[in-house]
N, C-alpha and C positions, 0 to 999 in steps of 0.2 A: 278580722277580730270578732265581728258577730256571728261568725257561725261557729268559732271556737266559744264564747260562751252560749250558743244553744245546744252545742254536744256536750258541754261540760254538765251545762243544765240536765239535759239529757238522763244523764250520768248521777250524778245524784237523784232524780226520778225514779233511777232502776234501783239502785242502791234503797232508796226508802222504800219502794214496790216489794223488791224480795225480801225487805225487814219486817214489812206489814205480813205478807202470805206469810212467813218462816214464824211471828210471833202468837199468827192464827190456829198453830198445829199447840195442841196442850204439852206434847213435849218440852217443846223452846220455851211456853207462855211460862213454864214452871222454873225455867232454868232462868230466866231473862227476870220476871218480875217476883219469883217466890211465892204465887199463891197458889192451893190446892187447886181450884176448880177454874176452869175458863168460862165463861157463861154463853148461851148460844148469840144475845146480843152482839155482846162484842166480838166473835169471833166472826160477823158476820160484817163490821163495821171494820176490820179488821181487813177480810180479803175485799169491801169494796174499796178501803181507801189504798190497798196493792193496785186494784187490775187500777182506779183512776191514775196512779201514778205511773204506773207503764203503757195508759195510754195518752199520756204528757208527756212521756219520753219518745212514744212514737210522733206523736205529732210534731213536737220539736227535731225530731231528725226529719223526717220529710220535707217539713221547712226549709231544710239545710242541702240537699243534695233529689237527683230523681230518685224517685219511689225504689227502683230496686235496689239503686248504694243506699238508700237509707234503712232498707227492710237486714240488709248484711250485716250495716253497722249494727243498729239496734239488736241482733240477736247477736250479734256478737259482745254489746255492751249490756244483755242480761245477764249472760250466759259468765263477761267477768264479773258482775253484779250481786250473783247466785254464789258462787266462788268465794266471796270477800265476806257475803252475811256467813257462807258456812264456817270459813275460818275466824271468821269475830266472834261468832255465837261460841265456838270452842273454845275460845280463848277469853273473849270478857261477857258473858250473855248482859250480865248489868247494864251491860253500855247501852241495850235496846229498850231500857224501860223508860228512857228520856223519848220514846216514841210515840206512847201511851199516857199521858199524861192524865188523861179523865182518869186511870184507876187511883184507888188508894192508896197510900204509901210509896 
């Protein structure tokens, strides 16, 4: 049971990780929250709060198994992570601005 909740944990790590990097590209930021401009700040607080959370998903799978099933898992649980933001952003980008909360509106 605990190691099913630290790969699940895992798992929403990677899942906020590739939603933070994906909302850091002014592409998404414009689709996702509607404003013209990204600002260098936040784009920057943006990809640190990605690589932290992918490196709390790696640290939680290590945890879990030896380093090399954890290093498989884990690219394998970006990799459907990366997947799931691309198909969300296509399909509700709205839903990523409950990510962002400092900005306005």
């Amino acid at each position: 049971m605990h190691e099913s909740v630290l790969l699940a944990g895992s798992l929403v790590c990677c899942v906020l990780g590739c939603s933070w990097f994906a909302l850091a590209k002014d592409v998404h930021w414009r689709e996702a929250i509607g404003a013209t401009g990204l600002s260098r700040g936040t784009q920057i607080r943006l990809r640190t709060l990605g690589a932290i959370a992918l490196l709390v998903s790696l640290t939680m799978c290590l945890s879990v198994d030896h380093a090399s099933i954890a290093a498989l898992v884990w690219i394998m649980m970006v990799a459907a992570a990366a997947m799931l933001v691309a198909f969300a952003l296509s399909w509700k980008a709205h839903w990523f601005a409950a990510l962002v909360p400092w900005t306005p509106g």
